[in-house]
C-alpha positions as a printed NumPy array, in Angstrom:
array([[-112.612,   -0.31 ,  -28.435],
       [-111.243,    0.499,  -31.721],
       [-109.491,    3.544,  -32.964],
       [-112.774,    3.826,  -35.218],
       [-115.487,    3.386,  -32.37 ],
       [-113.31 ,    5.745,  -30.26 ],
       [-113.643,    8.85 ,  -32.781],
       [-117.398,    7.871,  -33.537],
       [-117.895,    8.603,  -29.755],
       [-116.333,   11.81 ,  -29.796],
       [-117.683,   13.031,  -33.007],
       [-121.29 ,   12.321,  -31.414],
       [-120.263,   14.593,  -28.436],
       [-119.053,   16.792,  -30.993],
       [-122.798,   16.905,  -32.461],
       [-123.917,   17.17 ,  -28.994],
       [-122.193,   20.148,  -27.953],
       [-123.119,   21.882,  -31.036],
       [-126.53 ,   22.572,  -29.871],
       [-124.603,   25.032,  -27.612],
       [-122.861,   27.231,  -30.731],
       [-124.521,   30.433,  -29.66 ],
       [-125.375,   32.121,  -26.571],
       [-129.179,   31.502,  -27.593],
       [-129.026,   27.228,  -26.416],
       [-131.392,   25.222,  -29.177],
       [-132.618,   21.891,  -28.35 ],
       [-131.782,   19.751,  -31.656],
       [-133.988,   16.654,  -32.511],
       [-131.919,   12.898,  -33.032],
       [-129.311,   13.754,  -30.627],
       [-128.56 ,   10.301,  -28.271],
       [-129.601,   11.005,  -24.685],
       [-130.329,   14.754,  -25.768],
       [-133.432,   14.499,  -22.532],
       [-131.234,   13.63 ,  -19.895],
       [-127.8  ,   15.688,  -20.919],
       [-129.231,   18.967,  -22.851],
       [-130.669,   20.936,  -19.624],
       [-127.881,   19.772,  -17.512],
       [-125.42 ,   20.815,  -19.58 ],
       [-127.171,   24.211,  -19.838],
       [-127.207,   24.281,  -16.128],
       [-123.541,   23.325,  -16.226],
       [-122.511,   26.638,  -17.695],
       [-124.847,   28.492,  -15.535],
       [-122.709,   27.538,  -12.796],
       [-118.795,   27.403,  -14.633],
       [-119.944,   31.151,  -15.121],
       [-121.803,   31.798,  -11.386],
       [-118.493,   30.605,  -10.071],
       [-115.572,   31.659,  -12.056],
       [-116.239,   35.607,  -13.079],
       [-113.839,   35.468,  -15.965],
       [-115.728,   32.386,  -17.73 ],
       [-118.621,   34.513,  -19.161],
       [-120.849,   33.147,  -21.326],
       [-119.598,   34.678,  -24.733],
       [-116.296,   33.301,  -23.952],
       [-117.609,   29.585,  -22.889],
       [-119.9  ,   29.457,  -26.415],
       [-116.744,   30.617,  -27.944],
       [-114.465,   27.82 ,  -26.38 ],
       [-117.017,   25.288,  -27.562],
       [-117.418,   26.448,  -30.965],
       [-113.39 ,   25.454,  -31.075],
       [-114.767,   22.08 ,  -30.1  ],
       [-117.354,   21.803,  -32.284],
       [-115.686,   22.543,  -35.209],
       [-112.912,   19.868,  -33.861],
       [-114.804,   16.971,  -32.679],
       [-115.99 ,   15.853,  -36.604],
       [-115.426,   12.85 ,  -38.155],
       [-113.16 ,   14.2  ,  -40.958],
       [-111.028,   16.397,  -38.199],
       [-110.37 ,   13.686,  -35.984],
       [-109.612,   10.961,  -38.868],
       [-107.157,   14.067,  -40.547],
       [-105.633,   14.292,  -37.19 ],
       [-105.205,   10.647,  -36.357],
       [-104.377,    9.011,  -39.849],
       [-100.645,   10.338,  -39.045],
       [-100.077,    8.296,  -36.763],
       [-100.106,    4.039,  -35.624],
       [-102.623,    3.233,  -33.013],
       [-101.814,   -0.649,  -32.946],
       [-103.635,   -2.008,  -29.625],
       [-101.361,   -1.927,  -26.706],
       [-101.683,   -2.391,  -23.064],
       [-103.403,    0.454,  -21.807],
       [-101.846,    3.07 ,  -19.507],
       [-103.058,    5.238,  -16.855],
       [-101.992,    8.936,  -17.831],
       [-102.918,   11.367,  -15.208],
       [-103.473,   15.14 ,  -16.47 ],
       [-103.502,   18.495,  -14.286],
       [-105.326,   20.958,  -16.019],
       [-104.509,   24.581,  -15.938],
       [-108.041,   26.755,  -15.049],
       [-107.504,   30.144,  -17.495],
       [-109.971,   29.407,  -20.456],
       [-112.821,   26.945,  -20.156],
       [-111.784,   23.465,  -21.253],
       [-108.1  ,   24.141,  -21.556],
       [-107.035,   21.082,  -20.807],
       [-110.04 ,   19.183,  -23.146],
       [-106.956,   18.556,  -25.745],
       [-104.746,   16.409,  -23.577],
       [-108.455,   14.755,  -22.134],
       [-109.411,   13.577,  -25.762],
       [-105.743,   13.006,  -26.607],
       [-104.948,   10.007,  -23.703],
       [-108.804,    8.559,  -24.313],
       [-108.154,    7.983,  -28.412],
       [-104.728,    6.922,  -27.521],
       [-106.486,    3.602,  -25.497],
       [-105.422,    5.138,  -22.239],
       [-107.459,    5.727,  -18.547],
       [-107.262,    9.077,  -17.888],
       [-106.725,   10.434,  -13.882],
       [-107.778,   14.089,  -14.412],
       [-107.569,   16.819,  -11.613],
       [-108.711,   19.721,  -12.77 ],
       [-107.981,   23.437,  -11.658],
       [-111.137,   24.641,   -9.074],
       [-111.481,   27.454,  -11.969],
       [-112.79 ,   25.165,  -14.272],
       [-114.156,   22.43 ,  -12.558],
       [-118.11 ,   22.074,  -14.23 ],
       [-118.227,   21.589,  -18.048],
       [-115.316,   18.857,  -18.458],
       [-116.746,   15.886,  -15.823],
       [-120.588,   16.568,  -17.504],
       [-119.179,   15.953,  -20.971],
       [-117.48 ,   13.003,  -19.79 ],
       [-120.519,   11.884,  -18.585],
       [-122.182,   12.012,  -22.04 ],
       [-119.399,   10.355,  -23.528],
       [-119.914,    7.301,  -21.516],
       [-123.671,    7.164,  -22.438],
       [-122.596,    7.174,  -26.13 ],
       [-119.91 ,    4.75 ,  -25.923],
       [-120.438,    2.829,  -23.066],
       [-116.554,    1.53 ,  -23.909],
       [-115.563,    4.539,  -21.93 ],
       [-116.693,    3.556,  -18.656],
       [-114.031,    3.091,  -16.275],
       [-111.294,    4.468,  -18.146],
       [-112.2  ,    8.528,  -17.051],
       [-111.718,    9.611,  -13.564],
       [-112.008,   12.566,  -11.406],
       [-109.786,   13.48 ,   -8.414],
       [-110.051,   16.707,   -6.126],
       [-106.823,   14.739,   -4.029],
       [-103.799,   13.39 ,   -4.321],
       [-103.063,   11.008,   -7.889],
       [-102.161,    8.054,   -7.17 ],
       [-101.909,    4.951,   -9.356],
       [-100.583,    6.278,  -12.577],
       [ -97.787,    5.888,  -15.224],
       [ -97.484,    8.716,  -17.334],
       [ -98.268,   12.643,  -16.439],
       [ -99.484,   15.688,  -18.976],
       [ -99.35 ,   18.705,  -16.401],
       [ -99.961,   22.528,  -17.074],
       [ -98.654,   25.056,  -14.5  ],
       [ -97.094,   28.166,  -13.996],
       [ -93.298,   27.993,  -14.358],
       [ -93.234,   27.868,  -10.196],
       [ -95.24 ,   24.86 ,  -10.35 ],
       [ -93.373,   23.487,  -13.211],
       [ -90.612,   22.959,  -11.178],
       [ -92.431,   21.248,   -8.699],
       [ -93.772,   18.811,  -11.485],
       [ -90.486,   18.127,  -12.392],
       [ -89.168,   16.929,   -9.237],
       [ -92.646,   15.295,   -7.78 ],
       [ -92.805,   13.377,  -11.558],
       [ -89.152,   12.762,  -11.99 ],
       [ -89.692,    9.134,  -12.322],
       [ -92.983,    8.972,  -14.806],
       [ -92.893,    9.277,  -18.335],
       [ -94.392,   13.639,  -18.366],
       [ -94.97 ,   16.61 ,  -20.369],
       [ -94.786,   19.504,  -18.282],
       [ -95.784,   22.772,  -19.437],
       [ -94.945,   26.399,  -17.988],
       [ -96.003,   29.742,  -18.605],
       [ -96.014,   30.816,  -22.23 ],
       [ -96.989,   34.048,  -24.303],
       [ -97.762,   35.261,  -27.38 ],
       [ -96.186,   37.854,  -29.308],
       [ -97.14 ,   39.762,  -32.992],
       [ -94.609,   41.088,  -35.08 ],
       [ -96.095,   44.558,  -37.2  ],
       [ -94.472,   46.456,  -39.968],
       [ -97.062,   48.897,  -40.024],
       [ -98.398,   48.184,  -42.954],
       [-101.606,   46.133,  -42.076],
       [-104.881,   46.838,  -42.677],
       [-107.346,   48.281,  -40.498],
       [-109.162,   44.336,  -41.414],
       [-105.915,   42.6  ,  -40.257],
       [-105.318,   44.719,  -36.899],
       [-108.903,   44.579,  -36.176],
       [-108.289,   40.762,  -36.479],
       [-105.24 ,   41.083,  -34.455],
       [-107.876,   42.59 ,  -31.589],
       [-109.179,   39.027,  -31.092],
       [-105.903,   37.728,  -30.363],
       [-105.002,   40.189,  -27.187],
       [-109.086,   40.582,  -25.745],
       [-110.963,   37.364,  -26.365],
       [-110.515,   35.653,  -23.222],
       [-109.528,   39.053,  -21.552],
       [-106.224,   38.135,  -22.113],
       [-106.022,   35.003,  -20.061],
       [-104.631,   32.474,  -22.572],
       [-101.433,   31.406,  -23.518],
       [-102.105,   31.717,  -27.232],
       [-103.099,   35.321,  -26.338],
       [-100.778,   38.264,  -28.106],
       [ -99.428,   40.116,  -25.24 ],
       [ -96.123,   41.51 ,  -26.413],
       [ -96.229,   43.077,  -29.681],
       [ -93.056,   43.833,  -31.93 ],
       [ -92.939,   47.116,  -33.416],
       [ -90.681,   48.908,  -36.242],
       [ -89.008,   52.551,  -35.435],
       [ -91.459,   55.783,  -35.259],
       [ -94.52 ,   53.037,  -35.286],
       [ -97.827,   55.002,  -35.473],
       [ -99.955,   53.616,  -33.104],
       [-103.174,   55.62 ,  -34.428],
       [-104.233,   52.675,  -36.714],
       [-103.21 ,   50.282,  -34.215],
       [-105.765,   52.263,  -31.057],
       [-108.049,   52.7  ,  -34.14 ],
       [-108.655,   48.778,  -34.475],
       [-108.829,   48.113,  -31.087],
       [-111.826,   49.729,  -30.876],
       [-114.569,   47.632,  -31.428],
       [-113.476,   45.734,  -28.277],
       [-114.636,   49.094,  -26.14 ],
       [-117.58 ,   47.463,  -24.295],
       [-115.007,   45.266,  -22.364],
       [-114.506,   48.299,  -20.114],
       [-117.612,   47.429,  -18.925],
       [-117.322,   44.287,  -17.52 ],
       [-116.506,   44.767,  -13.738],
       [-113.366,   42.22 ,  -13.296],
       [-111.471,   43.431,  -16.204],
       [-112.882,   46.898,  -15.575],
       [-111.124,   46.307,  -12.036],
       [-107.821,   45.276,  -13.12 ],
       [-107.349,   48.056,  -16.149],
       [-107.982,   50.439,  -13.14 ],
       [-105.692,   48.549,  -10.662],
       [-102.792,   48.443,  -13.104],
       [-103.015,   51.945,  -14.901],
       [-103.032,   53.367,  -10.975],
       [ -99.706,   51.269,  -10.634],
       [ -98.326,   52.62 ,  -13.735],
       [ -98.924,   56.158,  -12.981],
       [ -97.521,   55.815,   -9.604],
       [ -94.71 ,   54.61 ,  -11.155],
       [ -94.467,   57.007,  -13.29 ],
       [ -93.907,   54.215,  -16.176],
       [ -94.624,   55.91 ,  -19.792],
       [ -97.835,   53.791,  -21.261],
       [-100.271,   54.781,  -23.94 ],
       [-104.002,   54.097,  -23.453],
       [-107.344,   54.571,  -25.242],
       [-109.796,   53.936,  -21.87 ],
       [-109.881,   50.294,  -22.298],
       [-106.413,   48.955,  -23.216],
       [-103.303,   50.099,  -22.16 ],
       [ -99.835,   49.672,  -24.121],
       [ -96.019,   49.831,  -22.602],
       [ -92.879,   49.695,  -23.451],
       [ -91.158,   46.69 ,  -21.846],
       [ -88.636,   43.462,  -22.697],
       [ -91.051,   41.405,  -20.913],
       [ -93.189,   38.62 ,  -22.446],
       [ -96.123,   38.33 ,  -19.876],
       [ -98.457,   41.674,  -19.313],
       [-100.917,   42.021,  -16.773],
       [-104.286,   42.165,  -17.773],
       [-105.932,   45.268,  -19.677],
       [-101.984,   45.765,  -20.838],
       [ -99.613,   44.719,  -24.501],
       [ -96.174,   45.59 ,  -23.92 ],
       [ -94.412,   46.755,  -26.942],
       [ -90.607,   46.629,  -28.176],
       [ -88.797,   48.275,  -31.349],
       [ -86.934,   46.573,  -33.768],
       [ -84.784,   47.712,  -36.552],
       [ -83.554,   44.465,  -38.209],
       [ -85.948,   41.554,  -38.888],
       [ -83.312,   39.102,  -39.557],
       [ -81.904,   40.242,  -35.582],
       [ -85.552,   40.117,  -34.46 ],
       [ -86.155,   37.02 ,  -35.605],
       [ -83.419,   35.489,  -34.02 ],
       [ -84.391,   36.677,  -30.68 ],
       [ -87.561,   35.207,  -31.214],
       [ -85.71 ,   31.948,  -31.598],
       [ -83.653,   32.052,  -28.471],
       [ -87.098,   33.002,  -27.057],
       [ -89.32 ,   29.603,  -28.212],
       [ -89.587,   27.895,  -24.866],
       [ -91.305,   31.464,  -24.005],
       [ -93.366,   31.712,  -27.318],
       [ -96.472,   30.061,  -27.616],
       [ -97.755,   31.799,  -30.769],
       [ -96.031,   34.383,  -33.094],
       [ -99.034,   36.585,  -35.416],
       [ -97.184,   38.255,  -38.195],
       [ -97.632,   38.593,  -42.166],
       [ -94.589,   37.06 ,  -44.013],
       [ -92.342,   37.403,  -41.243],
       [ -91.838,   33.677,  -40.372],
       [ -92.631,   30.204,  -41.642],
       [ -94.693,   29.125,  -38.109],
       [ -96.744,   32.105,  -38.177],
       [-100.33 ,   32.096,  -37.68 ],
       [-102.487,   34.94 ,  -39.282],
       [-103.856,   37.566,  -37.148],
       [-107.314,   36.411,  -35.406],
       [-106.499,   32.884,  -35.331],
       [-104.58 ,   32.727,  -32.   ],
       [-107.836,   30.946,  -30.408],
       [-108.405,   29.055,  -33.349],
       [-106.207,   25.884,  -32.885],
       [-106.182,   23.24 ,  -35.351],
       [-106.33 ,   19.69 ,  -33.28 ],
       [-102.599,   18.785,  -34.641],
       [-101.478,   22.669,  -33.587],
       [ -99.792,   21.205,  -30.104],
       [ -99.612,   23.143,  -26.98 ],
       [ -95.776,   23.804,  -26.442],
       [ -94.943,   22.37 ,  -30.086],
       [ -94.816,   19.073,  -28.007],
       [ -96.491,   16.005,  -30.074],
       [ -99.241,   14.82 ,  -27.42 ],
       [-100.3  ,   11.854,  -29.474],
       [ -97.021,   10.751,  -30.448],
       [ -95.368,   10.635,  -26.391],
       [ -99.179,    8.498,  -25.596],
       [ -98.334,    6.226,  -28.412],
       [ -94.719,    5.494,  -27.22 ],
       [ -95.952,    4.611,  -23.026]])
């Protein structure tokens, strides 16, 4: 296949999935196989959300939107055009997929396939229905494909090169099992915003979809927020708001009650509005339902620390504050060249 029949294929899965852009499924006319892959793949996210609580259905549709608004023709020739796909022997690149968002590891899937690679994919059990049925489409559309994706529940074997997404525990474990293969390995990560308090209600509100969508779960998620001195956190509880009904859904209901309860006993000093709960704390990762906070006095010091921070950083959300910033509400918004771990994906493929 060429580079050109490769990013045909996935811009026709791109058109596929975009029959699933709301929560209300439509049924589009002049879709390729649209009879034998629309109900199934309806019946697909029936059961990624029957089985995995936090996947609802707001928050798959939302993932896919990502995708569809991705997988076009003109994204995936912008993305590709900066780089040289001469032909080259093909490789067999295994990924392991992290499980926290649905189709978080569909980046380093579509990366190996327009690369020319065979992909070895073992997925997390949290997220273990929508990526094999899409792959199934994209054989039917580009029958090139066949043979070059494959599914494993075991043990990988026969590969040459490893993408692999863990916690930093398992990290370590990649690193030593993979020692000898060409690898990315990626560890935990957060993300942190930097205020001034001066933001609009607008921009905090936007800020709101960075720390709930997901409930949290992602890596590109704000969970550690960077405050000036004698910050007023009315207009900050103010904007968070509109994400009230969350309280309402019964896991992350669970865990804002399991972790306030800890809290108290602790007698840790927190500030919370019934849904969200904020704390004080040098840490980067916050447990569900919670955004730990820090004061600075010196942006020049702050951003410094940020810097000694990266390989801890995911995202930074800020206004003016640094040149790698992304505006608030775009956390979950990833442009296809915006790299998990600022590692160049396409660019270690190329070089196997």
């Amino acid at each position: 296949m060429t580079l050109e029949q490769r990013i045909n294929a996935f811009t026709k899965l791109g058109t596929f999935i975009s029959q699933f852009s709301s929560e209300e499924f439509e049924k589009h006319d002049n879709i390729p196989h649209n009879d034998l892959f629309f109900d199934g793949f309806k019946h697909q996210i029936k059961l990624a959300q029957e089985y995995n609580g936090w996947f609802t259905k707001t928050n798959i549709v939302f993932a896919l939107n990502g995708w569809i608004s991705s997988l076009t023709e003109k994204q995936l020739t912008k993305w590709t055009s900066s780089y040289n796909f001469t032909e080259r022997s093909p490789q067999n690149v295994a990924i392991i997929m992290a499980g926290n968002i649905p189709l978080v590891g569909f980046h380093d899937f579509i990366s190996v396939l327009l690369s020319g690679h065979s992909v070895l994919v073992k997925q997390s059990s949290n997220d273990k229905h929508l990526l094999p049925f899409l792959s199934k489409y994209l054989e039917h559309v580009e029958p090139g494909f066949k043979g070059m994706i494959k599914f494993t529940e075991g043990k990988m074997e026969n590969f040459d090169a490893v993408i692999a997404t863990g916690s930093s525990n398992t990290a370590r474990y990649f690193e030593y099992y993979f020692k000898d293969k060409p690898s990315i390995i990626r560890k935990n990560r957060n993300s942190v915003a930097v205020l001034t308090g001066k933001e609009s209600h607008e921009e905090l509100e936007n800020l709101s979809e960075d720390i709930f969508r997901y409930y949290g779960l992602g890596c590109r998620n704000v969970s550690k927020l960077f405050l000036p001195k004698d910050y007023n956190f009315d207009a900050f509880f103010k904007a968070m708001y509109k994400w009230n009904p969350i309280i309402n859904e019964s896991k992350y209901a669970n865990n804002y009650d399991y972790n306030k309860a800890v809290y108290i006993m602790s007698e840790f000093d927190m500030l919370e509005n019934g849904f969200l709960m904020i704390k004080e704390d040098k840490s980067f990762s916050s447990p569900i339902a919670t955004v730990f906070y820090e004061f600075y006095d010196d942006t020049k010091a702050l951003e410094n620390t940020l810097k000694n921070e990266e390989d801890n950083i995911q995202c930074i959300v800020a206004k003016g504050f640094t040149k790698n910033e992304i505006q608030f509400g775009n956390t979950q918004k990833p442009e296809l060249w915006d790299y998990a771990d600022t590692v160049d994906t396409i660019a270690f493929l190329l070089k196997l």
